[in-house]
PyMOL Python script that loads the backbone (N, CA, C, O; Angstrom):
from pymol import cmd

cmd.read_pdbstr("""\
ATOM      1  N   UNK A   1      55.368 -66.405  47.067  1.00  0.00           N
ATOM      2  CA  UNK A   1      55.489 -66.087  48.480  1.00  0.00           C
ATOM      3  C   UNK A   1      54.470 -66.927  49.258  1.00  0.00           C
ATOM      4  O   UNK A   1      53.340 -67.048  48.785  1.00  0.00           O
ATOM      5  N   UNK A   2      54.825 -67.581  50.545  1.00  0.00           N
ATOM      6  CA  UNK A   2      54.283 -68.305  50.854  1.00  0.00           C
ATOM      7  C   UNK A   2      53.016 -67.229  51.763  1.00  0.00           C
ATOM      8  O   UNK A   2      53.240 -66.061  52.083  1.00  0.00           O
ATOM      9  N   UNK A   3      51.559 -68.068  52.074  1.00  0.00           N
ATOM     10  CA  UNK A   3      51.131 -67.197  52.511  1.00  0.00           C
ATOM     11  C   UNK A   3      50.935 -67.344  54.428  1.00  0.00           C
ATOM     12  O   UNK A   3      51.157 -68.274  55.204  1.00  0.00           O
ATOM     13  N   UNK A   4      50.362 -65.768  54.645  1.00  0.00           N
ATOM     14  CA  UNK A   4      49.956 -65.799  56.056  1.00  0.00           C
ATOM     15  C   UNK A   4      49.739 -66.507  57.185  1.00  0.00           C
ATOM     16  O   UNK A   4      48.861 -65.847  57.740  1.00  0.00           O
ATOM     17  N   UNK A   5      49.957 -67.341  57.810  1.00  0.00           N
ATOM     18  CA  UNK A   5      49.105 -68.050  58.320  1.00  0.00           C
ATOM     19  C   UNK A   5      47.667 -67.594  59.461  1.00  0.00           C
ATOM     20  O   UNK A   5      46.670 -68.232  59.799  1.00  0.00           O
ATOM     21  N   UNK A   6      48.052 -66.511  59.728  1.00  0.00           N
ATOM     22  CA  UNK A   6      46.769 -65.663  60.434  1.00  0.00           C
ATOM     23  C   UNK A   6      45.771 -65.319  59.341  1.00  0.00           C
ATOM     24  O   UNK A   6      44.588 -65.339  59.682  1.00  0.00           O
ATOM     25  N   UNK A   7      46.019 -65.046  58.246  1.00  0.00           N
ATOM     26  CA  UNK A   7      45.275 -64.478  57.417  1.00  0.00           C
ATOM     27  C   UNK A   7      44.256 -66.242  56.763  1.00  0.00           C
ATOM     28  O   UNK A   7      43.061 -66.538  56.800  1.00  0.00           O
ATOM     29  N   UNK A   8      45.309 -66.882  56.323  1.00  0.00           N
ATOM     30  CA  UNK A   8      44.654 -68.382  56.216  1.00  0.00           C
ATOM     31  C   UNK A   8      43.392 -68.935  57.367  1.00  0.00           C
ATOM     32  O   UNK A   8      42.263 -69.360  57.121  1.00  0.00           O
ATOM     33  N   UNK A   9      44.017 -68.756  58.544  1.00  0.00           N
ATOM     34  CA  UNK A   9      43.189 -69.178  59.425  1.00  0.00           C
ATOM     35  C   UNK A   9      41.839 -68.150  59.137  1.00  0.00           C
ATOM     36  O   UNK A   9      40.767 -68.607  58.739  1.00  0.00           O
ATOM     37  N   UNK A  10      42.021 -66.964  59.351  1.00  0.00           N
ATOM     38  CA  UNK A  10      40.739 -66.216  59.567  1.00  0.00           C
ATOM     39  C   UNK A  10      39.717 -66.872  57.972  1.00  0.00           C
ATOM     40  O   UNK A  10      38.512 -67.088  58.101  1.00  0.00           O
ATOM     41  N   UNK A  11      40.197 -67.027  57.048  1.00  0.00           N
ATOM     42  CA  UNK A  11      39.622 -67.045  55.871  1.00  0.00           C
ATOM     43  C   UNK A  11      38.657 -68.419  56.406  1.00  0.00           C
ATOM     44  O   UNK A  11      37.834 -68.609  55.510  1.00  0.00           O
ATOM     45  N   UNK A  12      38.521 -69.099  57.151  1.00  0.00           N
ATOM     46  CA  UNK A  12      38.037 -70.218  57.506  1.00  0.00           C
ATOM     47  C   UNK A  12      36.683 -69.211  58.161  1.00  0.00           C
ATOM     48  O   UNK A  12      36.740 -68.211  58.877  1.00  0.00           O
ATOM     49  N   UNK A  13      35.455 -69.966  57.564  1.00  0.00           N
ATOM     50  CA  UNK A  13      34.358 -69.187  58.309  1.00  0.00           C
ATOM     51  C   UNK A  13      33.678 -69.867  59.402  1.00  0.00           C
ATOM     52  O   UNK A  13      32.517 -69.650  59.749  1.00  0.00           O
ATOM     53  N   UNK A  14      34.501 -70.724  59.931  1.00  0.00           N
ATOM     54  CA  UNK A  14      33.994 -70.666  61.344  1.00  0.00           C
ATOM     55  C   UNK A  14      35.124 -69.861  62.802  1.00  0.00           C
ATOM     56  O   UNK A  14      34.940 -69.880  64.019  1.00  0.00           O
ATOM     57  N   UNK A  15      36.171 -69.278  62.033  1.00  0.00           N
ATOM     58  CA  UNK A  15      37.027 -68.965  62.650  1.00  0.00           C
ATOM     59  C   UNK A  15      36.705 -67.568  63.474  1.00  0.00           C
ATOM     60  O   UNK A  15      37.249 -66.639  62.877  1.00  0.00           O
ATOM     61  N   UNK A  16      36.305 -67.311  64.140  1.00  0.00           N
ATOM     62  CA  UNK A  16      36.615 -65.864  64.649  1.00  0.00           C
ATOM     63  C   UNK A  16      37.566 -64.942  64.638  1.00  0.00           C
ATOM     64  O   UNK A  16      37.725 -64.024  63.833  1.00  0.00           O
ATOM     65  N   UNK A  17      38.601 -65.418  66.182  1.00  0.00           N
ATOM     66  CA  UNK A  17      39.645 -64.863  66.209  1.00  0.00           C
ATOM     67  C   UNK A  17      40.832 -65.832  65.552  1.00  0.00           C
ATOM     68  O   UNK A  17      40.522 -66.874  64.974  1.00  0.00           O
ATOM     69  N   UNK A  18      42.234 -65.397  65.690  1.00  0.00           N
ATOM     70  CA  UNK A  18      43.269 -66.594  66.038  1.00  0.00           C
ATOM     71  C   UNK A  18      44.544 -65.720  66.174  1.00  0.00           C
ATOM     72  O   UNK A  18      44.732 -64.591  65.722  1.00  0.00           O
ATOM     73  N   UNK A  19      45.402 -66.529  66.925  1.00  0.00           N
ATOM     74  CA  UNK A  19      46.574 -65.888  67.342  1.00  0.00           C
ATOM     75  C   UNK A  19      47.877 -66.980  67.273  1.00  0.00           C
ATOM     76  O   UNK A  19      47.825 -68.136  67.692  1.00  0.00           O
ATOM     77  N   UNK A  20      48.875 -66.432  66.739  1.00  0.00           N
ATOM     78  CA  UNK A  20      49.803 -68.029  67.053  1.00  0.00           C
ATOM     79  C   UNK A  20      51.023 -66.546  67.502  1.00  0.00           C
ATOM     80  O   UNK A  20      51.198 -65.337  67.349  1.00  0.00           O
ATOM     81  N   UNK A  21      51.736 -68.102  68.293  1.00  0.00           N
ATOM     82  CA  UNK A  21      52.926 -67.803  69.179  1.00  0.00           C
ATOM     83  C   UNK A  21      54.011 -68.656  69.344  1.00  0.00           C
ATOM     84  O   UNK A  21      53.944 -69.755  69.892  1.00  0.00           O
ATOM     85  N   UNK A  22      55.070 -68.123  68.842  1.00  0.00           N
ATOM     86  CA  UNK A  22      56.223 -69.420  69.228  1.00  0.00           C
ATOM     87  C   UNK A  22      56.870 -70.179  70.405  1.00  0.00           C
ATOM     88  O   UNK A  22      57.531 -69.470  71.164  1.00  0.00           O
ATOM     89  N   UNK A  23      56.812 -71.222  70.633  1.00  0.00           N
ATOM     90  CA  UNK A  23      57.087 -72.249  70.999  1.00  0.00           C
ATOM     91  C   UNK A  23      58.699 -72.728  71.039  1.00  0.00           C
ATOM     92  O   UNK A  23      58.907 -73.738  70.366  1.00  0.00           O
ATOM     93  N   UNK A  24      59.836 -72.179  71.700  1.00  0.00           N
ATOM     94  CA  UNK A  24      61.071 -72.459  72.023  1.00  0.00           C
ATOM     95  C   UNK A  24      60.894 -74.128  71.536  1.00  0.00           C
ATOM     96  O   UNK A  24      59.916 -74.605  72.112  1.00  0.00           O
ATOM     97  N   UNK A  25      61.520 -75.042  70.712  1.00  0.00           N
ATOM     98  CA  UNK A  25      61.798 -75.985  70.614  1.00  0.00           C
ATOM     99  C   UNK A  25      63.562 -76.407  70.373  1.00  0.00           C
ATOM    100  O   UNK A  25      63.941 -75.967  69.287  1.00  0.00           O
ATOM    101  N   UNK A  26      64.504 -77.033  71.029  1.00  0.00           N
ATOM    102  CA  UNK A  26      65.367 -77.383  70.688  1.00  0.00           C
ATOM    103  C   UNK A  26      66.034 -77.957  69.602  1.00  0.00           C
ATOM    104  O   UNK A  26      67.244 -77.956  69.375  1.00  0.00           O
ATOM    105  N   UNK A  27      64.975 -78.528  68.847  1.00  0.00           N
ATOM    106  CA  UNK A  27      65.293 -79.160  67.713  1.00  0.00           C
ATOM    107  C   UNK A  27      65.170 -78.522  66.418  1.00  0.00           C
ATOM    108  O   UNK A  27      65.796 -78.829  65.403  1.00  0.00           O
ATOM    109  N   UNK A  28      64.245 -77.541  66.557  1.00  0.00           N
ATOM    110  CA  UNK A  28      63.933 -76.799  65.277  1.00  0.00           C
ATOM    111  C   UNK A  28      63.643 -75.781  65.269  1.00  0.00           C
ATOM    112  O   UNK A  28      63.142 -75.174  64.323  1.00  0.00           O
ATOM    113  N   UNK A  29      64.075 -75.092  67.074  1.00  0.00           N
ATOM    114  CA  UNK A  29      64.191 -73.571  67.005  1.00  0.00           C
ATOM    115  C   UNK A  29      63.123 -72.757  67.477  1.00  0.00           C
ATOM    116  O   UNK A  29      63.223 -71.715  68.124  1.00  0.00           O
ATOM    117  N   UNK A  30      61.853 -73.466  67.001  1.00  0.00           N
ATOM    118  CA  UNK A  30      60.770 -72.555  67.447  1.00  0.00           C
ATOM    119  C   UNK A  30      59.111 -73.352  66.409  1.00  0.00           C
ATOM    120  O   UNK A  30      58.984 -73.653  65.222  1.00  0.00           O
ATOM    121  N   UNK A  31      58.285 -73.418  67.422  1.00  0.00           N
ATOM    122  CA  UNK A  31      57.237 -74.319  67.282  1.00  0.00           C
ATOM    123  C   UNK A  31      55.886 -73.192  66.775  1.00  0.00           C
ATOM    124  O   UNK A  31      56.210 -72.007  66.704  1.00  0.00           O
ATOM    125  N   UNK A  32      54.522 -73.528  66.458  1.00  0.00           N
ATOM    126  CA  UNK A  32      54.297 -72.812  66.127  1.00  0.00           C
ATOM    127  C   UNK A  32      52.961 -72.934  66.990  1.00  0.00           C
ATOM    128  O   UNK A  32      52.317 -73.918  66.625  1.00  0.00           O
ATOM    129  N   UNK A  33      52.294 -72.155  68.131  1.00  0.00           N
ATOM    130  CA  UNK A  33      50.762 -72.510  68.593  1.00  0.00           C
ATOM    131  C   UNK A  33      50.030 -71.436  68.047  1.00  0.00           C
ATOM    132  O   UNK A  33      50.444 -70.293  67.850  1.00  0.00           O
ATOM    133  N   UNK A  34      48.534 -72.046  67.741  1.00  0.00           N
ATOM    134  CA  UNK A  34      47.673 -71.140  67.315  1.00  0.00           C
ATOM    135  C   UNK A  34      46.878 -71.226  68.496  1.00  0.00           C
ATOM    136  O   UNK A  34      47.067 -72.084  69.358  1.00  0.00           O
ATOM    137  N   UNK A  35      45.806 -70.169  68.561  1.00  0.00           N
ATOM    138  CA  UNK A  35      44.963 -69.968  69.947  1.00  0.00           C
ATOM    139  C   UNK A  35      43.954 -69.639  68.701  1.00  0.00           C
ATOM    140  O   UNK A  35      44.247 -68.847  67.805  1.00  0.00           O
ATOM    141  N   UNK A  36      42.726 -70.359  68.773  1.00  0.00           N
ATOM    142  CA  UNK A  36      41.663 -70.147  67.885  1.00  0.00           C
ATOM    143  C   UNK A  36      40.122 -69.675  68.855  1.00  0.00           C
ATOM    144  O   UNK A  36      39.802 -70.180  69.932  1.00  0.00           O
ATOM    145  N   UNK A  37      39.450 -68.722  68.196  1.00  0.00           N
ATOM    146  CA  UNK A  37      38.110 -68.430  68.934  1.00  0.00           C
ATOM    147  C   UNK A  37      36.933 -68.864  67.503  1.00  0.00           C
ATOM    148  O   UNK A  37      36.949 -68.290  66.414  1.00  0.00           O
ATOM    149  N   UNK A  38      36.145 -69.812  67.828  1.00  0.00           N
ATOM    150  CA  UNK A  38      35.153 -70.177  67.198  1.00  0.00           C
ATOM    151  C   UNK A  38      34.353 -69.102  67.112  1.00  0.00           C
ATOM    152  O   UNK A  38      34.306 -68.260  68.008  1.00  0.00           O
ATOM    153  N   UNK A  39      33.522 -69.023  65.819  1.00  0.00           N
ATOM    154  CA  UNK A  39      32.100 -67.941  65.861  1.00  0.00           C
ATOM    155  C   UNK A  39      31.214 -68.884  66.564  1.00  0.00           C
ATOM    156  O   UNK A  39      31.338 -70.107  66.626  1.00  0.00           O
ATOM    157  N   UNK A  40      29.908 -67.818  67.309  1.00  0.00           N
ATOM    158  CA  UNK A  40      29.561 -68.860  68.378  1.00  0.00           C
ATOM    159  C   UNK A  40      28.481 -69.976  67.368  1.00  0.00           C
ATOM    160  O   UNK A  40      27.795 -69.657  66.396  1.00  0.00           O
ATOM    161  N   UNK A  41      28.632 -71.279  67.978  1.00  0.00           N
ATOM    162  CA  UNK A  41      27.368 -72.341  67.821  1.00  0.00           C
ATOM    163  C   UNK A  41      28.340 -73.232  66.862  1.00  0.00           C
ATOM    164  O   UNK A  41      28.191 -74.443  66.700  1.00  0.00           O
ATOM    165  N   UNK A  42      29.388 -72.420  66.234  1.00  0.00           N
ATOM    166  CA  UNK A  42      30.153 -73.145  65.692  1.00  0.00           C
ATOM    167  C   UNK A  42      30.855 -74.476  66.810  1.00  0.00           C
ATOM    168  O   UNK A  42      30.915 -74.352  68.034  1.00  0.00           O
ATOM    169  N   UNK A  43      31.371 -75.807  65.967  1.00  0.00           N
ATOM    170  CA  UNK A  43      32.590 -76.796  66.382  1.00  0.00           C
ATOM    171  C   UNK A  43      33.200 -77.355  65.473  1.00  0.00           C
ATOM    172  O   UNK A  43      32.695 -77.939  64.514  1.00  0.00           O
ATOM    173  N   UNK A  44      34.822 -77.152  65.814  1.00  0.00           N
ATOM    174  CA  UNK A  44      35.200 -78.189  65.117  1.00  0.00           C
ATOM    175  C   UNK A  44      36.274 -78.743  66.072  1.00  0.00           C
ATOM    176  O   UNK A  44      36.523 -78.296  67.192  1.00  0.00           O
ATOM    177  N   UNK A  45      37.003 -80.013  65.327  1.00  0.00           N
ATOM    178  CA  UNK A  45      37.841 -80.929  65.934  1.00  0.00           C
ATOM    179  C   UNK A  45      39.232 -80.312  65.782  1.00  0.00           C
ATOM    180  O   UNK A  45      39.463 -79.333  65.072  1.00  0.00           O
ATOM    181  N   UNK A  46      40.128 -80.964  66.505  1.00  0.00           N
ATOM    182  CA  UNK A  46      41.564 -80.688  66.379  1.00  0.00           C
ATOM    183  C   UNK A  46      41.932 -81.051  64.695  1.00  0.00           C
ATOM    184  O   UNK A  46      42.442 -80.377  63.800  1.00  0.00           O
ATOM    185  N   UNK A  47      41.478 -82.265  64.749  1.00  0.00           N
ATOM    186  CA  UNK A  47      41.934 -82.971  63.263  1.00  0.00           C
ATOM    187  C   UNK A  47      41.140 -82.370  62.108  1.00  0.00           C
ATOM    188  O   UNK A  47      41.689 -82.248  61.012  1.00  0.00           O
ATOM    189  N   UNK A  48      39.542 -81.885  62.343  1.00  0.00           N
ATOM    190  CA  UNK A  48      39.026 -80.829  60.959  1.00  0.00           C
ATOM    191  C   UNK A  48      40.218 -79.315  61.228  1.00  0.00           C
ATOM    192  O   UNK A  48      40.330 -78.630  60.211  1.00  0.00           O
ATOM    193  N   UNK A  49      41.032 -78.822  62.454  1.00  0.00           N
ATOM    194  CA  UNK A  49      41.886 -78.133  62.066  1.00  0.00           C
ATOM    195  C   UNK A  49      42.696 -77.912  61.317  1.00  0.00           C
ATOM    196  O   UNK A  49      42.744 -77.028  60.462  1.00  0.00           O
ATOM    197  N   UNK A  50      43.749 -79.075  61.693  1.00  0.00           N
ATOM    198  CA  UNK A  50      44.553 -79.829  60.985  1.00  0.00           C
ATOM    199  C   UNK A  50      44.832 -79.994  59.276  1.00  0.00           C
ATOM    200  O   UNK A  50      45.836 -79.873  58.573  1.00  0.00           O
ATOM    201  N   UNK A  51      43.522 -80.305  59.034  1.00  0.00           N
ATOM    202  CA  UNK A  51      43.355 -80.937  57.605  1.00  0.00           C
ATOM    203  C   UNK A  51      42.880 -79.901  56.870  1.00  0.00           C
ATOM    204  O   UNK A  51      43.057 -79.978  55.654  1.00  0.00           O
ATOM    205  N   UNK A  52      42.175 -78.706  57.418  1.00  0.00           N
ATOM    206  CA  UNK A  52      42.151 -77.239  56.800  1.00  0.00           C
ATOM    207  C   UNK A  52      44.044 -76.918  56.406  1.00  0.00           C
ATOM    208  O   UNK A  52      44.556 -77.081  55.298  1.00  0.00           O
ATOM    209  N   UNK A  53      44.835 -76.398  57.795  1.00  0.00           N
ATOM    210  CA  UNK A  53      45.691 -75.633  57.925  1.00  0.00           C
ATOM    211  C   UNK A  53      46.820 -76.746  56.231  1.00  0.00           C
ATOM    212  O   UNK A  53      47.282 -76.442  55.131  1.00  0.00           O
ATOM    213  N   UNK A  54      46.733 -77.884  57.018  1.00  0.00           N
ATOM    214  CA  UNK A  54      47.416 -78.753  55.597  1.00  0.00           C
ATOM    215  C   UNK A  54      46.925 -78.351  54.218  1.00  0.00           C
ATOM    216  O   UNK A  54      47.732 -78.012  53.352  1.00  0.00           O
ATOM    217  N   UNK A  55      45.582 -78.382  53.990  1.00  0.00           N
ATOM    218  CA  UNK A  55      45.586 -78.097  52.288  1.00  0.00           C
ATOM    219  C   UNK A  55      45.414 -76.596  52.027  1.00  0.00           C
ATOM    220  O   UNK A  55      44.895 -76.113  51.021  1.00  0.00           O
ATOM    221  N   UNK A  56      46.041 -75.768  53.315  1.00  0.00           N
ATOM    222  CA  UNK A  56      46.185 -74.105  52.645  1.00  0.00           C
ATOM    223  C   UNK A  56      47.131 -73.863  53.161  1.00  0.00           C
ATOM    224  O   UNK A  56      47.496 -72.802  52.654  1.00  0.00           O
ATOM    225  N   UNK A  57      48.088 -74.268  54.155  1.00  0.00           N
ATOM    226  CA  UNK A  57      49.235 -73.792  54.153  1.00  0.00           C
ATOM    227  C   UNK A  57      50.365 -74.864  53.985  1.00  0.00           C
ATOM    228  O   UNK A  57      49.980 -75.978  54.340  1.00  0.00           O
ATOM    229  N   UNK A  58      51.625 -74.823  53.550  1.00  0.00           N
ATOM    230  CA  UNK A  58      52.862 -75.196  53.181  1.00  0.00           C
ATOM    231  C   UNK A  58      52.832 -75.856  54.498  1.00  0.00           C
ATOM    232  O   UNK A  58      52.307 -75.179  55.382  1.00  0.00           O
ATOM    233  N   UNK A  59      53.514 -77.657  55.025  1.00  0.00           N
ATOM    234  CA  UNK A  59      53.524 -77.947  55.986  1.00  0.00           C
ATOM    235  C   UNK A  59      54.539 -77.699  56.722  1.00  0.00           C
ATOM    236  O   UNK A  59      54.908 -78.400  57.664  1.00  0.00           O
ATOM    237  N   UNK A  60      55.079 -76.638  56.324  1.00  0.00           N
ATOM    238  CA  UNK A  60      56.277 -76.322  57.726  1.00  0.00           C
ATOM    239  C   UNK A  60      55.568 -75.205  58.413  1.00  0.00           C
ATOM    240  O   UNK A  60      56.009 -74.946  59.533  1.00  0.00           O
ATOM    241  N   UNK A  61      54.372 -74.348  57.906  1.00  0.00           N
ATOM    242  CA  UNK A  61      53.324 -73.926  58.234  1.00  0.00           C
ATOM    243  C   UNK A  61      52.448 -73.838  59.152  1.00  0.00           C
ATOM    244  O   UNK A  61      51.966 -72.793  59.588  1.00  0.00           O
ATOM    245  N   UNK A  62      52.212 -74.898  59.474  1.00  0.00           N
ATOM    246  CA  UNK A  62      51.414 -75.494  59.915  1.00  0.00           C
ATOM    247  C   UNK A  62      51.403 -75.781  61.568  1.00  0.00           C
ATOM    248  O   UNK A  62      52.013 -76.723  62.074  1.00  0.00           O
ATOM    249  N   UNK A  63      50.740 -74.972  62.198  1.00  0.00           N
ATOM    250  CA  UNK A  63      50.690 -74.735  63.658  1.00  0.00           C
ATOM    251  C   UNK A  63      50.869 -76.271  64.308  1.00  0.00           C
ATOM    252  O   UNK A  63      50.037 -77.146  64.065  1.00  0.00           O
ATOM    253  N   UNK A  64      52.029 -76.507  65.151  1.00  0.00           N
ATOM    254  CA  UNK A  64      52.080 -77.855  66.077  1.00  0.00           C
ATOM    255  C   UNK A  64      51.363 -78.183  66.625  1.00  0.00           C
ATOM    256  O   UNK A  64      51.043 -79.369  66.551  1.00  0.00           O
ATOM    257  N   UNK A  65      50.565 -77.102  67.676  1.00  0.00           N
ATOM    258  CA  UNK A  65      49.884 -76.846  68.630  1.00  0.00           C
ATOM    259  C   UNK A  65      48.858 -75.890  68.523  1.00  0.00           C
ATOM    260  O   UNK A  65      49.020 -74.737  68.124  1.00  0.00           O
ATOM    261  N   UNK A  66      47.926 -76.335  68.844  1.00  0.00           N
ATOM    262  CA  UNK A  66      46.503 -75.313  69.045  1.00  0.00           C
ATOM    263  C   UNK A  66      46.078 -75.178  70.085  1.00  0.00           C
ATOM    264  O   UNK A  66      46.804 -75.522  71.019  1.00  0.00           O
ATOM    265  N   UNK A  67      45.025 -74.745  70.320  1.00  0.00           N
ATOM    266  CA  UNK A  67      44.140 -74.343  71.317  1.00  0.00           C
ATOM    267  C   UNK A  67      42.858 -73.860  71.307  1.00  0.00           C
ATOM    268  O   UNK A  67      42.955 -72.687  70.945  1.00  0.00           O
ATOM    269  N   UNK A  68      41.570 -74.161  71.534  1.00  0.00           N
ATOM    270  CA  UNK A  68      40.333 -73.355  71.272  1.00  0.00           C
ATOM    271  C   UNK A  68      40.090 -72.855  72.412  1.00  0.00           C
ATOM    272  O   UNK A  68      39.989 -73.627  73.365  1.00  0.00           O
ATOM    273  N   UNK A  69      39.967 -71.755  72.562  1.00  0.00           N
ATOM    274  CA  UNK A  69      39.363 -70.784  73.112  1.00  0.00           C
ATOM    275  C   UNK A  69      38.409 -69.598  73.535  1.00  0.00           C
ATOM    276  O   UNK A  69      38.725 -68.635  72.836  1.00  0.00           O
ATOM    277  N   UNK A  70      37.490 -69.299  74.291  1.00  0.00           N
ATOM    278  CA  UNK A  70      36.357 -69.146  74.567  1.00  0.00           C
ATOM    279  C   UNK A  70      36.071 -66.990  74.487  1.00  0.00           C
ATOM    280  O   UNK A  70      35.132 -66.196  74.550  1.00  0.00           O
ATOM    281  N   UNK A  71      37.603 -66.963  74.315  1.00  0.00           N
ATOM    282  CA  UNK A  71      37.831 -65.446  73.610  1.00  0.00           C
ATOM    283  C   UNK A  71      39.714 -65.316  74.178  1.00  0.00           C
ATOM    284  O   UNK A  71      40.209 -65.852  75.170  1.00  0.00           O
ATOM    285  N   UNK A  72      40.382 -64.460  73.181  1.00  0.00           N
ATOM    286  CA  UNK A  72      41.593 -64.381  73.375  1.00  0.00           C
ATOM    287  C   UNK A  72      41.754 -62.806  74.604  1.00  0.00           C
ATOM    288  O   UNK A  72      40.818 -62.119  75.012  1.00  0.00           O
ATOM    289  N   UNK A  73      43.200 -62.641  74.913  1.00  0.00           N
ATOM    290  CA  UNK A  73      43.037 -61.758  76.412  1.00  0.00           C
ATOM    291  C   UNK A  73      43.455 -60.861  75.036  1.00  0.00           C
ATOM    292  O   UNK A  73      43.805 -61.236  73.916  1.00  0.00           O
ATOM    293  N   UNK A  74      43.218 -59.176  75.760  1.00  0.00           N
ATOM    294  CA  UNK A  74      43.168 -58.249  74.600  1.00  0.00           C
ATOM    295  C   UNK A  74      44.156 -56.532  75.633  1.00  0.00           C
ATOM    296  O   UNK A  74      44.081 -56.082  76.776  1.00  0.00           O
ATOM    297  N   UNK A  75      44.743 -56.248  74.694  1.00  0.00           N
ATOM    298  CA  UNK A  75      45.492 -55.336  75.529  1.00  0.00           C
ATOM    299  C   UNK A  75      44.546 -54.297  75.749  1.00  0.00           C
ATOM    300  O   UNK A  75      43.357 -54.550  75.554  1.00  0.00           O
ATOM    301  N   UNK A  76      44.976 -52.904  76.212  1.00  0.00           N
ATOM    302  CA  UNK A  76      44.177 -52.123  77.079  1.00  0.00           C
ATOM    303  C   UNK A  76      43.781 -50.997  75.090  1.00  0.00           C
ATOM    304  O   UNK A  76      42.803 -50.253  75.163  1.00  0.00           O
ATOM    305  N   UNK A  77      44.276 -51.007  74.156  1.00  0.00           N
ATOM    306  CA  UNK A  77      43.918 -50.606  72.931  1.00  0.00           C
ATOM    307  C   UNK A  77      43.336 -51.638  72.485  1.00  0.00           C
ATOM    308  O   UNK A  77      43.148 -51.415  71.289  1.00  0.00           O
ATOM    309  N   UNK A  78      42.851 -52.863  72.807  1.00  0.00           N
ATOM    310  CA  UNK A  78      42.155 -53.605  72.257  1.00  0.00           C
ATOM    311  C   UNK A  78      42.860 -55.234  71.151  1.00  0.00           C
ATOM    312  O   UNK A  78      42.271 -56.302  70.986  1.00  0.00           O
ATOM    313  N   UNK A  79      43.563 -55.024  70.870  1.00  0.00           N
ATOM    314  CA  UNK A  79      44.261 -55.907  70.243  1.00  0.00           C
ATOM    315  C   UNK A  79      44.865 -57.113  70.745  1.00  0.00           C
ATOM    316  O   UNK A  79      45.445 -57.040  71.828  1.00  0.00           O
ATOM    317  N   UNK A  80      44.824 -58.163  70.160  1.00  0.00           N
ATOM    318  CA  UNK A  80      45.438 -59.507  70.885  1.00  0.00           C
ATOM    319  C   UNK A  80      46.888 -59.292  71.648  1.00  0.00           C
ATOM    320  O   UNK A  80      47.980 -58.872  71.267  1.00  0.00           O
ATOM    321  N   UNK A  81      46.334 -59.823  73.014  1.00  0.00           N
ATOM    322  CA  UNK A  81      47.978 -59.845  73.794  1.00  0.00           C
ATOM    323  C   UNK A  81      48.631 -61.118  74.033  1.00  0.00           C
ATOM    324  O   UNK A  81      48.466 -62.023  74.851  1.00  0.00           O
ATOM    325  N   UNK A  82      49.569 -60.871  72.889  1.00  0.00           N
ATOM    326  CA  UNK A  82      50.165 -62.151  72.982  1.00  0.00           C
ATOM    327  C   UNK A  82      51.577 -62.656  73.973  1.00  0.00           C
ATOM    328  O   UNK A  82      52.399 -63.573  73.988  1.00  0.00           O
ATOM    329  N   UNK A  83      51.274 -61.521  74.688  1.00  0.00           N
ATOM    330  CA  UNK A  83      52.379 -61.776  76.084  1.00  0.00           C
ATOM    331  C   UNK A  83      51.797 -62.114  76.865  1.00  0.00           C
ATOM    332  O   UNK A  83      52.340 -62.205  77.966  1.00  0.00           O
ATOM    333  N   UNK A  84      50.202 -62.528  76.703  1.00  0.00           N
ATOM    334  CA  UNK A  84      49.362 -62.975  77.953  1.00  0.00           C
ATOM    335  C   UNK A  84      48.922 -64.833  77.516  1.00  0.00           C
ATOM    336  O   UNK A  84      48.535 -65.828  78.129  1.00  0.00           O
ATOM    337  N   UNK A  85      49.258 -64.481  76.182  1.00  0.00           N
ATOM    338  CA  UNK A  85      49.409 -66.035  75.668  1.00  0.00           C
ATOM    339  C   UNK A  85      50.348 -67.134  75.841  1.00  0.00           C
ATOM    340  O   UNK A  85      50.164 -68.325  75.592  1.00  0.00           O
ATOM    341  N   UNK A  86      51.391 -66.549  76.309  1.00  0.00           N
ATOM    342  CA  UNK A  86      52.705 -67.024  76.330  1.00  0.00           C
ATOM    343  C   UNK A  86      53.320 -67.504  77.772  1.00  0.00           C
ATOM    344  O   UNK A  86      54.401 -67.963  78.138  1.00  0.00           O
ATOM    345  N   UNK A  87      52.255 -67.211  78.313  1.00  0.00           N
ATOM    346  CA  UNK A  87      52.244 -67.210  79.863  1.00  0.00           C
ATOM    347  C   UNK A  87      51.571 -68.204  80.444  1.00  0.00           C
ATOM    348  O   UNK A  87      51.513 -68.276  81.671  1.00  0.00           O
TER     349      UNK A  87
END
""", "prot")
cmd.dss("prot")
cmd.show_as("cartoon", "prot")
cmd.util.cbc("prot")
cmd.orient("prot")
């Protein structure tokens, strides 16, 4: 079974949060963005992303699109709102 990709990402210890959301694409249906929150003092690059998400997840896996972000929006129970991501 292939694995998580939220769960992959978090296993990264500079990762904080992360959230992915699909991406309407015409060609293949649906794209994949991640929204990442660094632990603080942490950096990394798009491409040290990249080259993580490649040697732990399967590359159809593999988020198109990212984003770093400075904290994700959180519903009124606390949990990632990913209808505020999508927006």
């Amino acid at each position: 079974m292939p694995p998580n990709i939220e769960t992959v990402l978090y296993s990264h210890p500079d990762i904080e949060e992360a959230a992915l959301i699909p991406i309407p694409d015409e060609e293949i249906g649906n794209q994949i963005k991640a929204f990442v929150v660094l632990r603080n003092g942490q950096e990394m690059t798009r491409n040290a992303f990249d080259a993580f998400c490649a040697a732990h997840l399967p590359k159809y896996m593999v988020p198109h699109q990212m984003a770093f972000c400075a904290a994700l929006p959180k519903t009124s129970t606390g949990k990632i709102d990913k209808v505020q991501l999508q927006s």
